[in-house]
N, CA, C and O of each residue as an XYZ file, in Angstrom:
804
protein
N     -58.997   -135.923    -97.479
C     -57.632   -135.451    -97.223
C     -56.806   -135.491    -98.517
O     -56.948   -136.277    -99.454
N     -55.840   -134.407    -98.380
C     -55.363   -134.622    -99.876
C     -53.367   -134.777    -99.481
O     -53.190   -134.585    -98.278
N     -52.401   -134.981   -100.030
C     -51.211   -135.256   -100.037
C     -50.594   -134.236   -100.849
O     -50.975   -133.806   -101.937
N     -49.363   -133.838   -100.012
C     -48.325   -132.937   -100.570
C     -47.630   -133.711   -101.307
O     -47.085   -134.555   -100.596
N     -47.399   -133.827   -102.329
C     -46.637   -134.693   -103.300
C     -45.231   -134.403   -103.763
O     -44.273   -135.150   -103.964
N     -45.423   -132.813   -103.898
C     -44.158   -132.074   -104.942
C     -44.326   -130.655   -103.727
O     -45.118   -130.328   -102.844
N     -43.243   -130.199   -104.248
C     -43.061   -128.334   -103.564
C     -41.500   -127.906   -104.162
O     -40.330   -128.214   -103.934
N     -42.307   -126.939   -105.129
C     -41.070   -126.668   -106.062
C     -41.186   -124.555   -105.596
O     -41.915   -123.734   -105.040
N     -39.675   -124.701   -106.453
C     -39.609   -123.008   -105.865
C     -39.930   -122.688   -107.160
O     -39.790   -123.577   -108.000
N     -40.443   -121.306   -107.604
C     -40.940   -120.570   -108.661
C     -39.766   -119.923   -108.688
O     -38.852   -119.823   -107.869
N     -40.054   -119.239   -110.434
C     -38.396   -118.740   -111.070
C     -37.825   -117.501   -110.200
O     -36.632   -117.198   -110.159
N     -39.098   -116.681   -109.353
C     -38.400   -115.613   -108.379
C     -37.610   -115.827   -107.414
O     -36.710   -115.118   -106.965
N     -37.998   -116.894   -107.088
C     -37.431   -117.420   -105.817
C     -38.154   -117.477   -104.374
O     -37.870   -118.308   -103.512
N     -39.034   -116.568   -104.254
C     -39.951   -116.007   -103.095
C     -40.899   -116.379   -102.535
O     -41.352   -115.997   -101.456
N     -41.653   -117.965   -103.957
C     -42.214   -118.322   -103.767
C     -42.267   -119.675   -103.862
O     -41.337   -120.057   -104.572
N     -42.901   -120.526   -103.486
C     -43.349   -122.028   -103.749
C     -44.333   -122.615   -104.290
O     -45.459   -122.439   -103.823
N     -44.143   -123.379   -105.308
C     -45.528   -124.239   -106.082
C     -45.862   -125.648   -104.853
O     -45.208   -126.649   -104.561
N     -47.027   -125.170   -104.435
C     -47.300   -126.634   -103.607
C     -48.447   -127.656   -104.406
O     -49.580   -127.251   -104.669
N     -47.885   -129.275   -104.805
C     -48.559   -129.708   -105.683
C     -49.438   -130.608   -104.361
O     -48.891   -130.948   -103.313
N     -50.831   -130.866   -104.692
C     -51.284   -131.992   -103.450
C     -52.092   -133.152   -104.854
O     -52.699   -132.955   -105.907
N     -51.683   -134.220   -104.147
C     -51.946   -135.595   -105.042
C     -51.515   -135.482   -106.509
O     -52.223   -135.774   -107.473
N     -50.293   -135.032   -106.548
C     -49.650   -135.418   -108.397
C     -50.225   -133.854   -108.658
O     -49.583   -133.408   -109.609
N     -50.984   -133.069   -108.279
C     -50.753   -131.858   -109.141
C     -50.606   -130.404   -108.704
O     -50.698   -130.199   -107.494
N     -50.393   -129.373   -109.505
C     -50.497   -127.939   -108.859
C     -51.878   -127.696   -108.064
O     -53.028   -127.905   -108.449
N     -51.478   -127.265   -107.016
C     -52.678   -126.896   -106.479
C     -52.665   -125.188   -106.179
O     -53.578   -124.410   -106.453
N     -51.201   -124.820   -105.460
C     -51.586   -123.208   -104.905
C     -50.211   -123.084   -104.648
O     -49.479   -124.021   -104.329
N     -49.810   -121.696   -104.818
C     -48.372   -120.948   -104.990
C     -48.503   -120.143   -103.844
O     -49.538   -119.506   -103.645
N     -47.216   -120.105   -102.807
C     -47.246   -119.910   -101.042
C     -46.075   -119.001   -101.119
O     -44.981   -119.383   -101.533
N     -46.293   -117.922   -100.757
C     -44.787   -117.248   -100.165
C     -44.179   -117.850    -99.127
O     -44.756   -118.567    -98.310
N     -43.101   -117.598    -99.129
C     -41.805   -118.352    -98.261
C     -42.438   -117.972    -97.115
O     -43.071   -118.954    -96.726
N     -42.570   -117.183    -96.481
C     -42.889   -117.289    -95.040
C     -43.696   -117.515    -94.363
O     -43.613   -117.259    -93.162
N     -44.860   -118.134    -94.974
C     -46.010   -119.051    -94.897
C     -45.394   -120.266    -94.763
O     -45.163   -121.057    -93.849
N     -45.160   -120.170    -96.136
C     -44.307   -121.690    -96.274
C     -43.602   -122.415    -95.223
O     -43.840   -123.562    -94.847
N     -42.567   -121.491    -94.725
C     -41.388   -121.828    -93.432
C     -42.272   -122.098    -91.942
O     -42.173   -123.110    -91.248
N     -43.380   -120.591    -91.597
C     -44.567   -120.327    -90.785
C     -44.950   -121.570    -90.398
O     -44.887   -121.996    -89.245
N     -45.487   -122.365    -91.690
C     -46.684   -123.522    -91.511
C     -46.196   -124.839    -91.456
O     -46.920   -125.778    -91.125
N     -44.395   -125.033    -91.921
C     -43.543   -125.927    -92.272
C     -44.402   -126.820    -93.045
O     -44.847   -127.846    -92.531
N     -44.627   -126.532    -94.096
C     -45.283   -127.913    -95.034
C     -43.888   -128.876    -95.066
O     -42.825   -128.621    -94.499
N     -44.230   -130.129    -95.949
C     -43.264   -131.027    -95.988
C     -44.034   -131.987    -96.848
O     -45.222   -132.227    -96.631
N     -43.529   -132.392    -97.571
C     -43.563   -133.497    -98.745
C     -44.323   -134.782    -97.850
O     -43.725   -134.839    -96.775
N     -45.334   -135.752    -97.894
C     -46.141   -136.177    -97.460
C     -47.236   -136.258    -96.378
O     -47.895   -137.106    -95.778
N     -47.057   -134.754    -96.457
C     -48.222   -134.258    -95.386
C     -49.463   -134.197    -95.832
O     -49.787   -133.993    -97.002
N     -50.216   -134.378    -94.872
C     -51.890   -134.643    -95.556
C     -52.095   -133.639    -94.793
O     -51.714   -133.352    -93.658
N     -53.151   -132.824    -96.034
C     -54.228   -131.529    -95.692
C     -55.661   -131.553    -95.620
O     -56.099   -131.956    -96.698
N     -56.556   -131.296    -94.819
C     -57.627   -131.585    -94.857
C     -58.415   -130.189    -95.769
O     -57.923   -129.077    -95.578
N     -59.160   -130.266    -96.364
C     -59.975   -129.336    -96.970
C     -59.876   -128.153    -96.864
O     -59.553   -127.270    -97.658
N     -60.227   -128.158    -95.636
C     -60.807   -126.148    -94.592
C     -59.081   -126.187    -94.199
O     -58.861   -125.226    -93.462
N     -57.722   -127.038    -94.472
C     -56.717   -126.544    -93.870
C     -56.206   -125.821    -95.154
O     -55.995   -124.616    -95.012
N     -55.929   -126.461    -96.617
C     -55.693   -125.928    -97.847
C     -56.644   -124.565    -97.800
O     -55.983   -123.531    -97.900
N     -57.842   -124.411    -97.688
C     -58.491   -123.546    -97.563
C     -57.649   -122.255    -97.339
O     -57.262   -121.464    -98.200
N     -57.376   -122.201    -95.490
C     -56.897   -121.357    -94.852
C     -55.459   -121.019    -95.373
O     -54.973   -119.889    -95.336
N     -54.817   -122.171    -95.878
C     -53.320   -121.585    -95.882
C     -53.429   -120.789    -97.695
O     -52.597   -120.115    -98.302
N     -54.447   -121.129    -97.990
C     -54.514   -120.374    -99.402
C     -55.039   -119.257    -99.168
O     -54.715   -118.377    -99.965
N     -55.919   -118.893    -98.148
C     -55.935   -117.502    -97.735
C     -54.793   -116.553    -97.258
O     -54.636   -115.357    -97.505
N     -54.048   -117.392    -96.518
C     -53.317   -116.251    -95.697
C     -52.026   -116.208    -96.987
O     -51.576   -115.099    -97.274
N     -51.456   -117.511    -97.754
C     -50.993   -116.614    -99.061
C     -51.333   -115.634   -100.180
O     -50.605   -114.895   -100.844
N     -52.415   -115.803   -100.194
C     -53.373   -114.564   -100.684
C     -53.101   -112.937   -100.112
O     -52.956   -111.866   -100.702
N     -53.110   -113.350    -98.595
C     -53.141   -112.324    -98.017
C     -51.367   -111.193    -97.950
O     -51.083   -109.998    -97.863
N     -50.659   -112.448    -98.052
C     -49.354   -112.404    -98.158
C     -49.332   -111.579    -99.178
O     -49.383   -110.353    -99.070
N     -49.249   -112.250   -100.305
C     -49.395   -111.781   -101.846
C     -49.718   -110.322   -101.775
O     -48.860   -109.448   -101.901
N     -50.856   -110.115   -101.590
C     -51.831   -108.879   -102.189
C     -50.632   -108.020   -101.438
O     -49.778   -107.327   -101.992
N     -50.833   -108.296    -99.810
C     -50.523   -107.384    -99.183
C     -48.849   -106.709    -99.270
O     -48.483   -105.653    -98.754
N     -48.180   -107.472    -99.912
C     -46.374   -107.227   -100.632
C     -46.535   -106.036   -101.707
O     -45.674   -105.158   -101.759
N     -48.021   -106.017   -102.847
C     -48.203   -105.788   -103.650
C     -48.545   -104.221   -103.060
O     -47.830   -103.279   -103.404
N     -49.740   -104.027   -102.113
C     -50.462   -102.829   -101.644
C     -49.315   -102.077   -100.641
O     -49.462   -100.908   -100.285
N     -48.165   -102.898   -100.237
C     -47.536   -101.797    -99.536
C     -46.246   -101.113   -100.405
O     -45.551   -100.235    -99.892
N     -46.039   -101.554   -101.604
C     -45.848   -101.454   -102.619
C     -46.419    -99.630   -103.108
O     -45.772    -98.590   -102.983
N     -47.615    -99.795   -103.581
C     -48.844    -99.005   -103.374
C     -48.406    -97.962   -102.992
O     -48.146    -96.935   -103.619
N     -48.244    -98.398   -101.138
C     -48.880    -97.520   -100.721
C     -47.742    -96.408    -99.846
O     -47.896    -95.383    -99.183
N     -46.580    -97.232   -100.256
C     -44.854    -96.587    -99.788
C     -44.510    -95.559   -100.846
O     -43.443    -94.983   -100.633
N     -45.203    -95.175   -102.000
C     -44.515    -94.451   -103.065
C     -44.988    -93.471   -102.602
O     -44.035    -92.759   -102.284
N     -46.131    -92.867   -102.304
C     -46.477    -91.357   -101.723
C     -47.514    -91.993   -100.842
O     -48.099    -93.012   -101.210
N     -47.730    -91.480    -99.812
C     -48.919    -91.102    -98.774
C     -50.278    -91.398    -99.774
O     -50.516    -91.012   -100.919
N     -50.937    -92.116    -98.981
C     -52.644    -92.405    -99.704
C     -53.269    -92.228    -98.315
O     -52.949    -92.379    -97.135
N     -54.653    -91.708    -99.278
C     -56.060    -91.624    -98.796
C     -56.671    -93.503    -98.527
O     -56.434    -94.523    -99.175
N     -57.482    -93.260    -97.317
C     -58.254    -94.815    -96.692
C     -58.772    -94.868    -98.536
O     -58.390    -95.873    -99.134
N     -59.505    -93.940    -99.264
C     -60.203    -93.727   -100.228
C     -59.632    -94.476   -101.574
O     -60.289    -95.196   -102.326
N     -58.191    -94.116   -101.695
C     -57.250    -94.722   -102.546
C     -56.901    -95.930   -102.730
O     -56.676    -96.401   -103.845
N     -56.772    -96.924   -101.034
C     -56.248    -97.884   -101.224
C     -57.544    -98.823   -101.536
O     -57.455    -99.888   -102.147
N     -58.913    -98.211   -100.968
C     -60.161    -98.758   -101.519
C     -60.429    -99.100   -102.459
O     -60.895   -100.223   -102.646
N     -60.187    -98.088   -103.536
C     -60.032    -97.970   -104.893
C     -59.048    -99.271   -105.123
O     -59.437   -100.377   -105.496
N     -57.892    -98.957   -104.866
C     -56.690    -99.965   -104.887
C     -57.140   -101.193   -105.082
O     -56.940   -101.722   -106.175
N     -57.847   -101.895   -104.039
C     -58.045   -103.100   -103.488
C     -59.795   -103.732   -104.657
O     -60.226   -104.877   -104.788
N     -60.203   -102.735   -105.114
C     -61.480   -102.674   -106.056
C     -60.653   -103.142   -107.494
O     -60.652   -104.137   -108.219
N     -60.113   -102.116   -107.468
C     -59.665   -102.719   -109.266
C     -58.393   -103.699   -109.024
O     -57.745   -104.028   -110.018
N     -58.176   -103.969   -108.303
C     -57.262   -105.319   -108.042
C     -57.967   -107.267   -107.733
O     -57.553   -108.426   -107.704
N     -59.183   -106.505   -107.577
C     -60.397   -107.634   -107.233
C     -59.793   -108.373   -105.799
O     -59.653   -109.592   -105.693
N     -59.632   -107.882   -105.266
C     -59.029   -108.415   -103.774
C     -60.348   -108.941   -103.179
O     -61.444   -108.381   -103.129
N     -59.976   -110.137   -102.746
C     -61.248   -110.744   -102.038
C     -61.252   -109.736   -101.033
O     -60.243   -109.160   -100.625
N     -62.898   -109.464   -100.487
C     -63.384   -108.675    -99.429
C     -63.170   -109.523    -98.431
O     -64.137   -109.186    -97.748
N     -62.781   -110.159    -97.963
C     -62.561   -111.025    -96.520
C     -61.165   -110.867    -96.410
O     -60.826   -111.718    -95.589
N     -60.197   -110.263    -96.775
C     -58.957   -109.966    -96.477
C     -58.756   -108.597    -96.379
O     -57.582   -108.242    -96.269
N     -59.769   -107.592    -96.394
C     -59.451   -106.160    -96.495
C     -59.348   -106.142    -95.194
O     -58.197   -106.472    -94.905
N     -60.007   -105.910    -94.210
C     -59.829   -105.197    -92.565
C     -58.623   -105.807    -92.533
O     -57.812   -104.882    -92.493
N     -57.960   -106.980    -92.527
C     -56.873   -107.374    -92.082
C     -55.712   -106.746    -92.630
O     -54.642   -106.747    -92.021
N     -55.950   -105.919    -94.356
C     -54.888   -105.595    -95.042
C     -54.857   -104.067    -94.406
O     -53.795   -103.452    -94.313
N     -56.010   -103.563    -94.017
C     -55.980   -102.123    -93.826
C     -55.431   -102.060    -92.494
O     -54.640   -101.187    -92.136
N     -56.042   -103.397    -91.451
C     -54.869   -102.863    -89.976
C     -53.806   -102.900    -89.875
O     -53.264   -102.420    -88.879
N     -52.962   -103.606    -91.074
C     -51.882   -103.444    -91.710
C     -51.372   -102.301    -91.590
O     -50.513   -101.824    -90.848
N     -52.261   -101.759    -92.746
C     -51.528   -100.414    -92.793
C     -51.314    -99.671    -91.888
O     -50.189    -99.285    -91.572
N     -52.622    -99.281    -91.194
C     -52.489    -98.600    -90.078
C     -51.929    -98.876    -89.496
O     -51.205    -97.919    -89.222
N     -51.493   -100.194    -88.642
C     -50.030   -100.503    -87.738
C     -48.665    -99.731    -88.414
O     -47.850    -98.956    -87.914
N     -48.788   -100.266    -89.693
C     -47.111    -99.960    -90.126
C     -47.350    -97.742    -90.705
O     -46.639    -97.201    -91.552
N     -48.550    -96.989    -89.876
C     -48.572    -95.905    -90.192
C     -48.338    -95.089    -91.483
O     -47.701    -94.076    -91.771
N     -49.465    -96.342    -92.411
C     -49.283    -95.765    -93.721
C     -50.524    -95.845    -93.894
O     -50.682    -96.416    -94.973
N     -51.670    -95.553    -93.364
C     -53.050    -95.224    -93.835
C     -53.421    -94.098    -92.736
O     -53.534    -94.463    -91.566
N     -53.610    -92.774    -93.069
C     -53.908    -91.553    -92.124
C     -54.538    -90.561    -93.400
O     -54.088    -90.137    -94.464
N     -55.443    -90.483    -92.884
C     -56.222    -89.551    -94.107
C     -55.826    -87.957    -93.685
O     -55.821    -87.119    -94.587
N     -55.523    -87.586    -92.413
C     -54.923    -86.505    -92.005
C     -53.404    -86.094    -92.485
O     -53.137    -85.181    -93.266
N     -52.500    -86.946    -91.860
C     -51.364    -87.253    -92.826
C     -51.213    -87.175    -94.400
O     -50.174    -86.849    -94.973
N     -52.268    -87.484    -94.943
C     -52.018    -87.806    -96.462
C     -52.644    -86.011    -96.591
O     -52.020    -85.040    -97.019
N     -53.688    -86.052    -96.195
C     -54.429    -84.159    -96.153
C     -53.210    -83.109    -96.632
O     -53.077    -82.586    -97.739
N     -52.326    -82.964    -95.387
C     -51.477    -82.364    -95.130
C     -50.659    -82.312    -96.185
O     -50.427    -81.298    -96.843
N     -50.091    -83.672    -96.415
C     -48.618    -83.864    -97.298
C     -49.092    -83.513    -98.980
O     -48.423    -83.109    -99.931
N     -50.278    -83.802    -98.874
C     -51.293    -82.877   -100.312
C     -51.207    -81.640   -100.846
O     -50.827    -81.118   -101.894
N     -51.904    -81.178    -99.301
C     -51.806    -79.411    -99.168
C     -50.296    -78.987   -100.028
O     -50.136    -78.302   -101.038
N     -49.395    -79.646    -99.229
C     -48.065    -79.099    -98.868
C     -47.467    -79.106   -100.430
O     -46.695    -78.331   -100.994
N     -48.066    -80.159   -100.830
C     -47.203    -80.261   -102.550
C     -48.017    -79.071   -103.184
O     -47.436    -78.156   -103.767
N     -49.598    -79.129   -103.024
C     -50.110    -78.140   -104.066
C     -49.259    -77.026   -104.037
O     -48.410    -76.564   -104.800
N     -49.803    -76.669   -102.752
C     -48.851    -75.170   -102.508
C     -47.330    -74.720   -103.044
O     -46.888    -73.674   -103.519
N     -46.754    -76.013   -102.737
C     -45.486    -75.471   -103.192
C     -45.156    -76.014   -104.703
O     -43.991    -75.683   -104.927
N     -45.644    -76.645   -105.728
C     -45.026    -77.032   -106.661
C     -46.451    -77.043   -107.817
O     -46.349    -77.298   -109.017
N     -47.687    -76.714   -107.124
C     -48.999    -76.669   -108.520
C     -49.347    -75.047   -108.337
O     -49.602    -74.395   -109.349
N     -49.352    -74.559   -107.333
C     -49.414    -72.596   -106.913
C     -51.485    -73.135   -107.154
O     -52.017    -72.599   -108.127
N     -52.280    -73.965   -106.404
C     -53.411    -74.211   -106.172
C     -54.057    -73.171   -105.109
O     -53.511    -72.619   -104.154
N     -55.481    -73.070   -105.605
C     -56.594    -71.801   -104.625
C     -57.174    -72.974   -103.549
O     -57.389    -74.126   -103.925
N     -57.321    -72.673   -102.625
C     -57.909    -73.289   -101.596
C     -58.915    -73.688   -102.004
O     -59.210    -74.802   -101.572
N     -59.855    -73.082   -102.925
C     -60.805    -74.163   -103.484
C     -60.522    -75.484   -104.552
O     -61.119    -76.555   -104.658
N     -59.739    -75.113   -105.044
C     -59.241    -76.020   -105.713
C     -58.451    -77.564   -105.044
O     -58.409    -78.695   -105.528
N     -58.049    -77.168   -104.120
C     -57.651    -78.326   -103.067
C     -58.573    -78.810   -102.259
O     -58.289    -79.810   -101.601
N     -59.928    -78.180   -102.130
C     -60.539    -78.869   -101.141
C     -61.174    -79.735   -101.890
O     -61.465    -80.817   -101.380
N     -61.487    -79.498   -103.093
C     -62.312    -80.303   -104.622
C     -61.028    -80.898   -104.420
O     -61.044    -81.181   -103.222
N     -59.898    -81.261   -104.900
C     -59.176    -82.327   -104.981
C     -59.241    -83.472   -103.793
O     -59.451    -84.676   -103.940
N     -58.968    -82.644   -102.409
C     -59.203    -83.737   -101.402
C     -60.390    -84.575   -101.379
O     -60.415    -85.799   -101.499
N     -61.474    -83.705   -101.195
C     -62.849    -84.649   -101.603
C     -62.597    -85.569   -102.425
O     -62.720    -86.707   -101.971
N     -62.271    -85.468   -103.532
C     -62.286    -86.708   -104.906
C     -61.437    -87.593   -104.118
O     -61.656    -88.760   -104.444
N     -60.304    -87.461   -102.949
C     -59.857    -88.365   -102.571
C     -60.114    -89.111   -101.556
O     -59.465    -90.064   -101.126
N     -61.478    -88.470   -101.022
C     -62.154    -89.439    -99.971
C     -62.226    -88.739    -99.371
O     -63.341    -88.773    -98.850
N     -61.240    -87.408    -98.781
C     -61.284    -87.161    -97.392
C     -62.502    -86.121    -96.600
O     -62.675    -84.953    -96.948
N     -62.932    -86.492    -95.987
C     -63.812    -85.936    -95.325
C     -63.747    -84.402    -94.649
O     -63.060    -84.130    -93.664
N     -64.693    -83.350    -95.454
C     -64.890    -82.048    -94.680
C     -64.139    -81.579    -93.928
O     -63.394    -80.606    -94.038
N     -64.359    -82.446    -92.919
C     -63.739    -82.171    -90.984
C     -62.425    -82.098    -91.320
O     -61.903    -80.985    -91.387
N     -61.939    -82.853    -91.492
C     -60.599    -83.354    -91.802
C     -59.799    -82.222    -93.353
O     -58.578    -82.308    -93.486
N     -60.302    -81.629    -93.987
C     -59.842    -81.098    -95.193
C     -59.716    -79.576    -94.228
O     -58.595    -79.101    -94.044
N     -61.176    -78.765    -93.547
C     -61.249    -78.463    -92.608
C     -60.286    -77.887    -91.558
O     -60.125    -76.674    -91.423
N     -59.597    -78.900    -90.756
C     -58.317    -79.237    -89.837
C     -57.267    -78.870    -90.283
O     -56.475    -78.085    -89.761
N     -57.164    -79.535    -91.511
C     -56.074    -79.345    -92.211
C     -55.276    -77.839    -92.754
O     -54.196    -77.251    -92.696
N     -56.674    -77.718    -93.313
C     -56.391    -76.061    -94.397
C     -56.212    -74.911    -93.067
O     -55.505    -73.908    -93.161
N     -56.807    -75.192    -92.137
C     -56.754    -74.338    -90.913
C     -55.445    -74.124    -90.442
O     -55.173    -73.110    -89.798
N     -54.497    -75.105    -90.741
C     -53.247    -74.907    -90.321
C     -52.167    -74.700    -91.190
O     -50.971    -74.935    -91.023
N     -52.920    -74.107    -92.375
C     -51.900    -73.813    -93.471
C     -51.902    -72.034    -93.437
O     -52.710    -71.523    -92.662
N     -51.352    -71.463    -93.948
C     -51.250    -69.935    -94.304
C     -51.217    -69.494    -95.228
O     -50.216    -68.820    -95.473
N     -52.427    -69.633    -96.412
C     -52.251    -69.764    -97.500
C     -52.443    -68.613    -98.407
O     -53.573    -68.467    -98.872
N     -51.640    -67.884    -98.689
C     -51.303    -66.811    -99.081
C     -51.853    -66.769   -101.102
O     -51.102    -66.789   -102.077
N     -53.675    -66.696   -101.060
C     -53.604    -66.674   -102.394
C     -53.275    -65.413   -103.427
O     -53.229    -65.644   -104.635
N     -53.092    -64.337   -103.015
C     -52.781    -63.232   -103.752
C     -50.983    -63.525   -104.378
O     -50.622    -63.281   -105.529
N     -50.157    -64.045   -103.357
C     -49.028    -64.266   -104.106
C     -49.012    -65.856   -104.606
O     -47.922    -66.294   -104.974
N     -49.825    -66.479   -104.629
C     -50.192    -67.357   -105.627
C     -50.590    -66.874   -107.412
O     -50.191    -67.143   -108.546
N     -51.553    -66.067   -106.784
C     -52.446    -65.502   -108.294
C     -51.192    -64.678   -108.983
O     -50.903    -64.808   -110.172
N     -50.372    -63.669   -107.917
C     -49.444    -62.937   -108.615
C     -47.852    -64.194   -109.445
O     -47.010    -63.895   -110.293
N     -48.001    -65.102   -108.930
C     -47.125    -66.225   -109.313
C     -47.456    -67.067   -110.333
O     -46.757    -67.760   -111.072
N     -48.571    -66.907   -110.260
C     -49.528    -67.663   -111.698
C     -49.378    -66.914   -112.960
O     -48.836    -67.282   -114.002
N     -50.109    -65.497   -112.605
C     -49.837    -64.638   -113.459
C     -48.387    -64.736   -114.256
O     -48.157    -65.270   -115.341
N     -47.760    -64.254   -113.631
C     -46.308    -64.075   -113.883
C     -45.708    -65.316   -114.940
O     -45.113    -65.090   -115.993
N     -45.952    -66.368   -114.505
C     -45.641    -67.779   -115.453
C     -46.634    -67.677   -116.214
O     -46.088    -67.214   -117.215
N     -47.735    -67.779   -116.472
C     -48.691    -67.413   -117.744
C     -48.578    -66.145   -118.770
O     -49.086    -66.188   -119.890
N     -47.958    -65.167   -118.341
C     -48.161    -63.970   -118.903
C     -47.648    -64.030   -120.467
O     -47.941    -63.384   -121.473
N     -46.904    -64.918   -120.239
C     -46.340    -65.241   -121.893
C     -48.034    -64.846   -123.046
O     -48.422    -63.990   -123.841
N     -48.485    -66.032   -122.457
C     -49.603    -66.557   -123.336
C     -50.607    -65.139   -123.318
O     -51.455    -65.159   -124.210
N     -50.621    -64.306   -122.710
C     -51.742    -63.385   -122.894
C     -51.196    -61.818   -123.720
O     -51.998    -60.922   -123.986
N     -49.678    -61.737   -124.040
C     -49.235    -60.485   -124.123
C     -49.343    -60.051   -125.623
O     -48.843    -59.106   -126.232
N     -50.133    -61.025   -125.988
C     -49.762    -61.192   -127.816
C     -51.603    -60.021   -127.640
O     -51.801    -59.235   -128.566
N     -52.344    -60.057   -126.842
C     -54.000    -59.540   -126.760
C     -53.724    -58.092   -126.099
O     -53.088    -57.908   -125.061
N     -54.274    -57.187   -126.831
C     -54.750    -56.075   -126.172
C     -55.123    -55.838   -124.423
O     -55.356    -56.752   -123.632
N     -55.109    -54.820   -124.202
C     -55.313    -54.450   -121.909
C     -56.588    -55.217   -122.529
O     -56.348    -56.336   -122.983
N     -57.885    -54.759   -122.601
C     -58.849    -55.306   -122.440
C     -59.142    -57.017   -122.287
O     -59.461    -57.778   -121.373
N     -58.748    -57.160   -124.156
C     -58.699    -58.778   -123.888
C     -57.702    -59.784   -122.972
O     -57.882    -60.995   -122.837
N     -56.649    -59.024   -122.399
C     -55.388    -59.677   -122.460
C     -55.835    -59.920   -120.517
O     -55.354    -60.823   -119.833
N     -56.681    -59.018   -120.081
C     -57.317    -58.953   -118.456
C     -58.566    -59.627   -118.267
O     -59.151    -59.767   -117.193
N     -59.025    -60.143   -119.696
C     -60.260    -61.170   -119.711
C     -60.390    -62.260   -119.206
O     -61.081    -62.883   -118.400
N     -59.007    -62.406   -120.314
C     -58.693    -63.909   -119.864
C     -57.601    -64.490   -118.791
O     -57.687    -65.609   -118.287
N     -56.923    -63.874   -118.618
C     -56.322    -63.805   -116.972
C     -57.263    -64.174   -116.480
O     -57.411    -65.368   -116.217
N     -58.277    -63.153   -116.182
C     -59.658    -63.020   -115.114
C     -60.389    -64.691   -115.543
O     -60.988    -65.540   -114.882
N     -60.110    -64.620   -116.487
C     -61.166    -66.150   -116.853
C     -60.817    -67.303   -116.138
O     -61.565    -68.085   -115.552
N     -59.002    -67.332   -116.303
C     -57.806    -68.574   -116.005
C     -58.359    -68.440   -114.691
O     -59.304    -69.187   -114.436
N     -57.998    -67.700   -113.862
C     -58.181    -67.423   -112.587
C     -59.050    -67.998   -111.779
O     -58.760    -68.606   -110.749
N     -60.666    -67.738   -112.437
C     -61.572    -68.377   -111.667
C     -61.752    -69.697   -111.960
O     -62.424    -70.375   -111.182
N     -60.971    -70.506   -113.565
C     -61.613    -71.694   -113.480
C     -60.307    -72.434   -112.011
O     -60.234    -73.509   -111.417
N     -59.678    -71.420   -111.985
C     -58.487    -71.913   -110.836
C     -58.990    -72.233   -109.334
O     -58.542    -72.847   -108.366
N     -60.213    -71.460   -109.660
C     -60.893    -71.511   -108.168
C     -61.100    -70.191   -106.942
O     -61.890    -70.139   -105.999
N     -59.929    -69.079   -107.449
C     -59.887    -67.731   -107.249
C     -61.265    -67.193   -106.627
O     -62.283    -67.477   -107.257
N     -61.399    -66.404   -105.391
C     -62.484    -65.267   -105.699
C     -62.053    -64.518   -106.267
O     -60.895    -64.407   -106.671
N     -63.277    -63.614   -106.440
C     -63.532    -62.278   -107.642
C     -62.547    -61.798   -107.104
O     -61.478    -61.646   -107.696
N     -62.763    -61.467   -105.837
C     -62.010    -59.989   -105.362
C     -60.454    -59.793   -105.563
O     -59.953    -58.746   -105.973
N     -59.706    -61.008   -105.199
C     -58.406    -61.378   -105.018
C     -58.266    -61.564   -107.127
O     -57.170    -61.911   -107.567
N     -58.989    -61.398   -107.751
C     -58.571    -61.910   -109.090
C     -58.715    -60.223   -109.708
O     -57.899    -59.553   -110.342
N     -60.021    -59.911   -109.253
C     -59.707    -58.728   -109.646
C     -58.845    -57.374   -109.236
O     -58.509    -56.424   -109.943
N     -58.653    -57.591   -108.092
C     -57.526    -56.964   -107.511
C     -55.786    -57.261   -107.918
O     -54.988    -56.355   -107.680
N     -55.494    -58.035   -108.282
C     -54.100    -58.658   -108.777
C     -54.383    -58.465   -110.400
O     -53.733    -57.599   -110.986
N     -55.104    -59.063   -110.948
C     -55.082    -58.490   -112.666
C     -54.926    -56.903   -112.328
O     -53.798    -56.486   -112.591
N     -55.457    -56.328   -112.015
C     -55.373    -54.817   -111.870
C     -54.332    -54.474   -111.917
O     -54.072    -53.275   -111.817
């Protein structure tokens, strides 16, 4: 068994240094803290320090990931990533992710959508080009699929909108060369032929 000795607040305020027998042992957010009511000569048994250093852990990370995950809409794929290069112990993930999902910030459909919706209106992206982006973000076929199905995605006044903001860069080249490379931009854009060669025209 070990003894709470000291319990000091850290310079944020948010948190607590809990010392057991004369020294630092583990730093507790307040509402653990209040939760578990520690108190200055309380004895902890092993597996109890254990647990309450988990669920501040869990505290912690999880202040940090909704953080994350409130600035724009994420992919299940993202916060994976997230939780990887953050070295988050794996015994706190399901608990951090039903998190999310309770507080309706992990929906790979949701995030699909609100994707689509930016390409379209603020990158002028080819439907292939978004479905290669969604993939890299985890999301699954079915679901990219669902999604694009309910969009109306008008790539000819895309390509003619592309054009139009690029045209700077090609007017200095001859018709021949100057419809090359349009035609070139186009497909690394993701464009079919037909719609690329029909609009350069």
């Amino acid at each position: 068994m070990a003894t709470i000795t000291s319990i000091k607040p850290q310079k944020k305020g948010k948190r607590v240094n809990i010392y057991l027998d004369g020294k630092f042992s583990f730093g507790l957010d307040l509402e653990n803290y209040m939760r578990l009511g520690l108190k200055i000569d309380q004895e902890l048994s092993e597996e109890e320090v254990g647990e309450i250093v988990k669920k501040g852990e869990f505290q912690k990370t999880s202040d940090k990931l909704l953080n994350f995950a409130m600035i724009r809409p994420r992919s299940k794929s993202e916060i994976t990533d997230w939780l990887r290069r953050k070295k988050v112990n794996e015994t706190i993930h399901t608990g951090l992710f039903n998190k999310l999902k309770r507080l309706e910030l992990l929906d790979d459909e949701k995030f699909a959508k609100w994707w689509v919706n930016q390409r379209l209106e603020f990158r002028k992206k080819s439907k292939k080009e978004i479905q290669f982006e969604l993939r890299s973000k985890g999301i699954s076929n079915e679901v990219i699929k669902n999604v694009l199905d309910g969009f109306e995605i008008d790539e000819e006044q895309i390509v003619k909108d592309l054009i139009k903001q690029k045209k700077y860069k090609w007017e200095r080249y001859e018709k021949k060369v100057r419809e090359q490379k349009m035609k070139e931009y186009l497909m690394r854009k993701g464009f079919g032929w037909n719609i690329i060669s029909k609009m350069v025209q």
